[in-house]
C-alpha positions as CSV (number, residue, x, y, z in Angstrom):
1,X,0.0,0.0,0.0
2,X,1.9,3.4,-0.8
3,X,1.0,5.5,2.2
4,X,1.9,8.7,2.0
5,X,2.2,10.0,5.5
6,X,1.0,7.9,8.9
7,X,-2.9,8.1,7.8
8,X,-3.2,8.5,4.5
9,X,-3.4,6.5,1.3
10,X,-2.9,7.4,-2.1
11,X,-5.5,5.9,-4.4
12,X,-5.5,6.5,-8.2
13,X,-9.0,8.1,-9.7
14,X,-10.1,4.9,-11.2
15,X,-9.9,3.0,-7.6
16,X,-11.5,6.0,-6.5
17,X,-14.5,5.6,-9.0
18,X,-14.8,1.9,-8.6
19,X,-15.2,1.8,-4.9
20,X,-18.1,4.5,-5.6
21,X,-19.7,2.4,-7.7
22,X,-19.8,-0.3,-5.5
23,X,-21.1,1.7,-2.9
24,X,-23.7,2.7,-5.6
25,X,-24.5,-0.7,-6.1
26,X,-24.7,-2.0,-2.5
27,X,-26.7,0.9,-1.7
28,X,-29.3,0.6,-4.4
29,X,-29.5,-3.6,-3.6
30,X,-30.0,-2.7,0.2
31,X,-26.6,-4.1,1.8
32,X,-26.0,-2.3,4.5
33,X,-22.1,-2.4,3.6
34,X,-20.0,-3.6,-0.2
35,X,-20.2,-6.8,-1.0
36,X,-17.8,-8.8,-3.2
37,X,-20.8,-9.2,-5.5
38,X,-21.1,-5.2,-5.5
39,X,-17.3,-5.1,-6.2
40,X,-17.6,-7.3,-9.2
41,X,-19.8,-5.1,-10.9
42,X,-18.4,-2.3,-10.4
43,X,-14.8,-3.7,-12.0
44,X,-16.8,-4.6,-14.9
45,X,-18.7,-1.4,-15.4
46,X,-15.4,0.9,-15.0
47,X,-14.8,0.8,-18.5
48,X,-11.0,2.1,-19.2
49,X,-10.2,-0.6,-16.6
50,X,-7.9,-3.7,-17.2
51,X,-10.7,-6.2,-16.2
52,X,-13.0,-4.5,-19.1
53,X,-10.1,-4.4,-21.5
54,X,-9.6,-8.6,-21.0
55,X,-13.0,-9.1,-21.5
56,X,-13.0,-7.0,-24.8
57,X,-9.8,-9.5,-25.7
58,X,-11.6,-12.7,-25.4
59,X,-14.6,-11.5,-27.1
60,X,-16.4,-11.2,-24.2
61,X,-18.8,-8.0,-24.3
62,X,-19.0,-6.4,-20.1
63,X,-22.2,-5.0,-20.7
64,X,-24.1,-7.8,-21.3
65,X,-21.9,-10.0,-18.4
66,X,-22.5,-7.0,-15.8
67,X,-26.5,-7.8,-16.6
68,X,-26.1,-11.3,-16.2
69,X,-24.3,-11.8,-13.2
70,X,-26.6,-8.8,-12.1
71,X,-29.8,-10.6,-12.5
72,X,-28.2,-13.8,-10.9
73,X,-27.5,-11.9,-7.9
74,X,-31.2,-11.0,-7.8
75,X,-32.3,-14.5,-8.1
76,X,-29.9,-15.8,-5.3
77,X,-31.4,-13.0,-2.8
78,X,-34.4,-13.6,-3.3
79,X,-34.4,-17.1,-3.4
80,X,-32.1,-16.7,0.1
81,X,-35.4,-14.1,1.4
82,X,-37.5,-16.9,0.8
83,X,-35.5,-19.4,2.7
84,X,-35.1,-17.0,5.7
85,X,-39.2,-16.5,5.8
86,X,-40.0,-19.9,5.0
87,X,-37.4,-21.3,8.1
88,X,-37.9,-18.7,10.6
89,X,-39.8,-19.8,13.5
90,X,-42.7,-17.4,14.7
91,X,-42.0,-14.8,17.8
92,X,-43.7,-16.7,20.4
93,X,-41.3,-20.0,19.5
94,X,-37.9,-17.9,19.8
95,X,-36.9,-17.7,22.8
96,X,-37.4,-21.2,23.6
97,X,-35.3,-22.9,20.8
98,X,-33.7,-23.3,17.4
99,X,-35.6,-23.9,14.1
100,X,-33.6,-27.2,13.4
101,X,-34.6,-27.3,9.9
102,X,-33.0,-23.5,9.6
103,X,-30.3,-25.4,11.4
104,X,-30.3,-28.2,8.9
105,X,-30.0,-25.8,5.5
106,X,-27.2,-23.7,7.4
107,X,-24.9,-26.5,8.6
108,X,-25.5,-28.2,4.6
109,X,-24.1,-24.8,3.8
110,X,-21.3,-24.9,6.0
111,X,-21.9,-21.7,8.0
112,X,-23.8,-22.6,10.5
113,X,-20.9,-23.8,13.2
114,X,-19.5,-20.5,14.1
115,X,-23.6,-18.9,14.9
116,X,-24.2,-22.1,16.6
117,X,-20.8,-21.3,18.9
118,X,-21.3,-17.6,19.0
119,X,-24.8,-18.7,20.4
120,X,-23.5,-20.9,23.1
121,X,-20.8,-18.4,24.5
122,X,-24.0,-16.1,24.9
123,X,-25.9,-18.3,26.8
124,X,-23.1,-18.6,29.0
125,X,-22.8,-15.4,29.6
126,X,-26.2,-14.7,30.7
127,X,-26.2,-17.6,32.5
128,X,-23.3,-16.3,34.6
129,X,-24.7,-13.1,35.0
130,X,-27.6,-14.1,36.5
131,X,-26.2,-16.5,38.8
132,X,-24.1,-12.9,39.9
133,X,-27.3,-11.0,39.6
134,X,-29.8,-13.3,41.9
């Protein structure tokens, strides 16, 4: 990273105008921060870039990729909404347990382990502090 002085970085215009439109992007999907799928496009829509100029090599037009992979990142959220409604267990149910079938999809998808722990360490927490508290 060339850094200038203790704090700051230089960062060439183009840089500059790609992370802006990833923040466009994430900001018009919803994302509360940029995600690598935001990033992507934005790469490809910077058009004096090097990714754009390799695409243009192989034949490849970046217009109609960037709608592509667009609309496939539309499908996969809302196909992921409808997992999250369809698997989440109604208010009264919440505090008493886990949806295992939510459970199910998220260990299948290998992400589930690390919620599960985060999860436990909680519960011992509170547990501790209300044995302290009572």
């Amino acid at each position: 990273m060339p850094a200038v002085g203790a704090s700051e970085v230089r960062v060439s215009p183009r840089t500059k105008l790609v992370c802006k439109l990833a923040l466009h992007h994430a900001s018009r999907a919803g994302h509360p921060g940029v995600e690598s799928a935001d990033l992507l496009l934005a790469l490809f829509e910077e058009t004096g870039g090097a990714p754009v100029s390799i695409l243009r090599q192989h034949g490849a037009d970046p217009d109609v990729l960037v709608s592509r992979f667009a609309a496939q990142i539309r499908d996969l959220e809302l196909r992921n909404e409808r997992l999250n409604k369809r698997f989440e267990l109604p208010p009264f149910m919440k505090q008493f347990g886990h949806n295992l079938n939510l459970l199910a999809y998220e260990l299948e998808q290998g992400f589930a382990l690390s919620r599960l722990r985060r999860e436990a360490v909680d519960r011992g927490r509170r547990r501790v502090s209300a044995v302290g508290h009572a």
